[in-house]
C-alpha positions as a printed Julia matrix, in Angstrom:
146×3 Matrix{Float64}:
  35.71  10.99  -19.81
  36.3    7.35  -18.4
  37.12   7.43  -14.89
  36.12  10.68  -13.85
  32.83  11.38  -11.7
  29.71  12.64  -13.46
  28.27  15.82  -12.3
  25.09  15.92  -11.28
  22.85  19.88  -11.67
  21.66  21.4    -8.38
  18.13  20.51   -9.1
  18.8   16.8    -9.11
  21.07  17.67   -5.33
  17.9   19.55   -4.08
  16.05  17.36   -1.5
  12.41  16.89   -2.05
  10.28  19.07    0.04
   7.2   18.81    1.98
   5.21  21.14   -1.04
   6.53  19.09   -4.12
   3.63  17.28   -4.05
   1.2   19.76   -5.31
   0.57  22.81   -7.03
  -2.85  23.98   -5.39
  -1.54  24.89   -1.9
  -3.15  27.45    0.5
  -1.79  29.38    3.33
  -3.63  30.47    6.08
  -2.21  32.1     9.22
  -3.72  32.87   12.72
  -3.04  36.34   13.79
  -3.95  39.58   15.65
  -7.56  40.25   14.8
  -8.04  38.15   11.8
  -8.7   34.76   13.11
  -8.31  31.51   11.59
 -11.16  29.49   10.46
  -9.72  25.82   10.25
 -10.49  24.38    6.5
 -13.98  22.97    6.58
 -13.38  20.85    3.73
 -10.45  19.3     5.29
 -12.39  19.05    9.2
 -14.98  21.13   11.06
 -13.14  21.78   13.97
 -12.93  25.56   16.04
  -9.33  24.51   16.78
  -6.79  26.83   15.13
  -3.43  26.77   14.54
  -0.86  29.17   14.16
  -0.51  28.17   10.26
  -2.18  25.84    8.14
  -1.05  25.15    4.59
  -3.29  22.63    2.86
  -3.54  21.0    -0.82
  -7.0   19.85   -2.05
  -5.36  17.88   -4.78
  -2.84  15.88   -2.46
  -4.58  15.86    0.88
  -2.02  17.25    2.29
  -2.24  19.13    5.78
   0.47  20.94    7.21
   0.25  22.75   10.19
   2.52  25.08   12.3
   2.43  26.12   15.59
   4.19  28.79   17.33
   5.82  27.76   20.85
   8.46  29.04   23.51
  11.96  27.52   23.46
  11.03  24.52   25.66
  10.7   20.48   25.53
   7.2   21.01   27.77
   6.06  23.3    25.96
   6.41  21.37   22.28
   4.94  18.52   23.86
   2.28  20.46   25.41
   1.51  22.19   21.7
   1.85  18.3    20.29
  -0.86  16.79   22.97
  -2.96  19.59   22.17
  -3.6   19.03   18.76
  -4.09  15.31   19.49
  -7.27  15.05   18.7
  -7.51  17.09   15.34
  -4.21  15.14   14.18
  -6.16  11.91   15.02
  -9.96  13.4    13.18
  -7.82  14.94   10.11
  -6.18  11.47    9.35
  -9.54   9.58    9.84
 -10.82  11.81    6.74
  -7.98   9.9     4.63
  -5.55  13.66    4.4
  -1.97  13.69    5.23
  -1.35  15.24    7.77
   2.52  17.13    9.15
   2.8   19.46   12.7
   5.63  21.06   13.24
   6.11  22.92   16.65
   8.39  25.76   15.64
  10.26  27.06   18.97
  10.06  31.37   18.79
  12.14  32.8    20.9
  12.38  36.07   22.85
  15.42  38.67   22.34
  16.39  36.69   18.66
  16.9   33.08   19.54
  16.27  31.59   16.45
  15.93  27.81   17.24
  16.63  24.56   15.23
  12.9   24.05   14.91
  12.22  26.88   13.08
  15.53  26.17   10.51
  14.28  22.6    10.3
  10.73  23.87    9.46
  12.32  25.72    6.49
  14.07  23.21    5.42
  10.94  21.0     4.85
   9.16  23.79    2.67
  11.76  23.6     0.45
  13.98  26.38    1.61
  17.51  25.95    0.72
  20.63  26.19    3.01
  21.61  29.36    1.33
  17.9   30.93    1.65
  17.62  29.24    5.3
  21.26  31.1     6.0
  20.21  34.5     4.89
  16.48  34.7     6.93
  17.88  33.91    9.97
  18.97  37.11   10.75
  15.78  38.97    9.63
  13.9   36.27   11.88
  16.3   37.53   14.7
  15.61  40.84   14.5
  11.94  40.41   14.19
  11.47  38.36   17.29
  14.03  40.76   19.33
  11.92  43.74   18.24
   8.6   41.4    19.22
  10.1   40.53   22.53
  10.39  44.25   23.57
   6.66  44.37   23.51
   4.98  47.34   21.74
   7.25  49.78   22.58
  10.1   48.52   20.31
């Protein structure tokens, strides 16, 4: 009707996220005793992240990596990786790290939310894992007792 607002659907609201670009992505994580073997087809590098989630078709790079609840210690994860940031863009792939702050007895920090966020979680699905991702890191930071 004339004057009123048009609505708009919740797909055209949704923000564009980090993995709209492709549909070829792979996930690999670094943990316990399966190590992580970086890409080769992306770099040759014996550097390993936490998690790397990579798209042939878009040259996309994303990597995550686990840190404590402190500035130093993001910018000491950040300086780290300097080098394979700086190799990875050289070989024409885009390239995003996110340091995502893990905290003992179930801080759940900003970075991690924000991290979500730029998959292409919702605020609703963002909402409801942060409790589960409190519980898990309380249970972590009891050590192998809990």
């Amino acid at each position: 009707r004339a004057g009123s607002r048009a609505r708009s659907s919740k797909s055209a609201l949704r923000k564009k996220s980090l993995l709209d670009t492709a549909q070829d992505w792979q996930l690999m994580v670094d943990f316990g005793r399966q190590k992580l073997v970086f890409p080769p087809e992306i770099y040759g590098t014996s550097e390993r992240p936490d998690i790397v989630i990579w798209s042939v078709s878009s040259k996309t790079v994303i990597m995550i990596e686990l840190t404590c609840p402190s500035e130093a210690a993001s910018v000491r994860k950040h300086n780290r990786y300097e080098d394979l940031v700086q190799n990875i863009r050289l070989q024409e792939w885009n390239l995003v790290l996110m340091t995502v702050e893990v905290g003992a007895r179930g801080y759940v920090a900003t970075s991690m939310l924000r991290c979500l966020h730029r998959l292409g979680f919702s605020h609703r699905e963002v909402r409801q894992l942060r409790k589960p991702f409190a519980q898990v890191e309380a249970r972590c930071s009891l050590g192998p007792l809990a």
